[in-house]
C-alpha positions as CSV (number, residue, x, y, z in Angstrom):
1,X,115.5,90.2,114.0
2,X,116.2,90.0,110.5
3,X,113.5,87.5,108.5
4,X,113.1,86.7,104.5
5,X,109.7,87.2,104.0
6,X,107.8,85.9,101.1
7,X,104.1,86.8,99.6
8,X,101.9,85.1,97.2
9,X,98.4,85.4,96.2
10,X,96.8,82.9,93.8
11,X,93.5,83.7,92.0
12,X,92.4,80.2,91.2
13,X,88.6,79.2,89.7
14,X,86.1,80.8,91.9
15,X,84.9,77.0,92.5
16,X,87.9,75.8,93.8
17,X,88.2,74.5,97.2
18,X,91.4,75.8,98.7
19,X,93.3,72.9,100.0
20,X,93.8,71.4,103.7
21,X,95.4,74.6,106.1
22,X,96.2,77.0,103.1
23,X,94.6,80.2,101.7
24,X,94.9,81.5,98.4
25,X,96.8,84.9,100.0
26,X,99.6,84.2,102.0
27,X,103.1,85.6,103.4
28,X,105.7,83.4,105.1
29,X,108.5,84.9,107.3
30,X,111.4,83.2,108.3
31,X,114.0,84.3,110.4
32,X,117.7,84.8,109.4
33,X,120.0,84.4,112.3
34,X,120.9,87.0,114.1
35,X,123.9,85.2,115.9
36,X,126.1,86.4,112.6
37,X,129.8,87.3,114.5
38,X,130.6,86.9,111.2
39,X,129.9,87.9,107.5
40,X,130.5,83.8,106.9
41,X,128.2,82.8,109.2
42,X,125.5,85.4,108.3
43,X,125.5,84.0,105.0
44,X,124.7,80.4,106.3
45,X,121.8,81.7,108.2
46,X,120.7,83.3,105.4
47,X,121.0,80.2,103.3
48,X,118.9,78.1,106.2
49,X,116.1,80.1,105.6
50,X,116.1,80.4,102.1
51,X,116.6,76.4,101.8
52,X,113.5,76.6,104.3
53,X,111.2,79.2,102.3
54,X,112.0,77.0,99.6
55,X,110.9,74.0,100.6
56,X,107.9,75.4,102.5
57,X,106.8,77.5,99.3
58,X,107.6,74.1,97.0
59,X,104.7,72.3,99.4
60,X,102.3,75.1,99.0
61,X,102.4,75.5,95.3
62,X,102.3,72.1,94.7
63,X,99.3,71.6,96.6
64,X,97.6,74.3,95.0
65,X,98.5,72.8,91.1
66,X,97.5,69.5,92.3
67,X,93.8,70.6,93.5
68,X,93.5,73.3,90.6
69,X,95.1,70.5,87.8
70,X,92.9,67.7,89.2
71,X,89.9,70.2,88.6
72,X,91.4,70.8,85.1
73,X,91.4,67.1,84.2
74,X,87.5,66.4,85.2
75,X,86.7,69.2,82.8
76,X,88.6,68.3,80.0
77,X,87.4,64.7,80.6
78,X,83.6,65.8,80.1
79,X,84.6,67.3,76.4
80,X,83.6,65.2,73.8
81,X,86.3,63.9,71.7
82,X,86.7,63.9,67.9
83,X,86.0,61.0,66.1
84,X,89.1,60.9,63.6
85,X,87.6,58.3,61.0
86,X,85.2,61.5,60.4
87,X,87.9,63.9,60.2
88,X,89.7,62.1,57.6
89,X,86.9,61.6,55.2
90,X,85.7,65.4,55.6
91,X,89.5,66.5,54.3
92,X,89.4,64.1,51.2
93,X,89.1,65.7,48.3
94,X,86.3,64.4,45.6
95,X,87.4,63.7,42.5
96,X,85.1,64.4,39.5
């Protein structure tokens, strides 16, 4: 049976927890119909599975940004931020 197969693997922070039911290295297989009398109806079996890989591959990704960009946000929110008032008098020039 013919399948559309598709392989990713991430290399997020070492730190990172992976999230629920997903691994970092993965291939997903989906089958393409076989019942294709047709070229026509080849094509829309085809299609079904690449509307599927899509939408199963959409999940997984988005999962992964989502626990990788939440990480991303606590660190940036333990940088101290510029006070501007300071900037602004450091770039003033002195006049004589």
């Amino acid at each position: 049976m013919p399948t559309l197969s598709i392989t990713y693997d991430l290399n997020p922070p070492s730190d990172t927890t992976a999230p629920a039911g997903l691994t970092s290295k993965t291939t997903l297989q989906y089958p393409v119909s076989e019942n294709a009398d047709s070229q026509k109806a080849y094509y829309e079996g085809l299609r079904a599975a690449v509307l599927q890989a899509k939408s199963s591959l959409g999940e997984q990704l988005t999962a992964w940004r989502d626990v990788v960009g939440k990480r991303e946000d606590q660190k940036e929110a333990t940088i101290p931020k510029k006070n501007e008032d300071e900037d602004e008098e450091q770039e003033e020039p002195e006049e004589p």
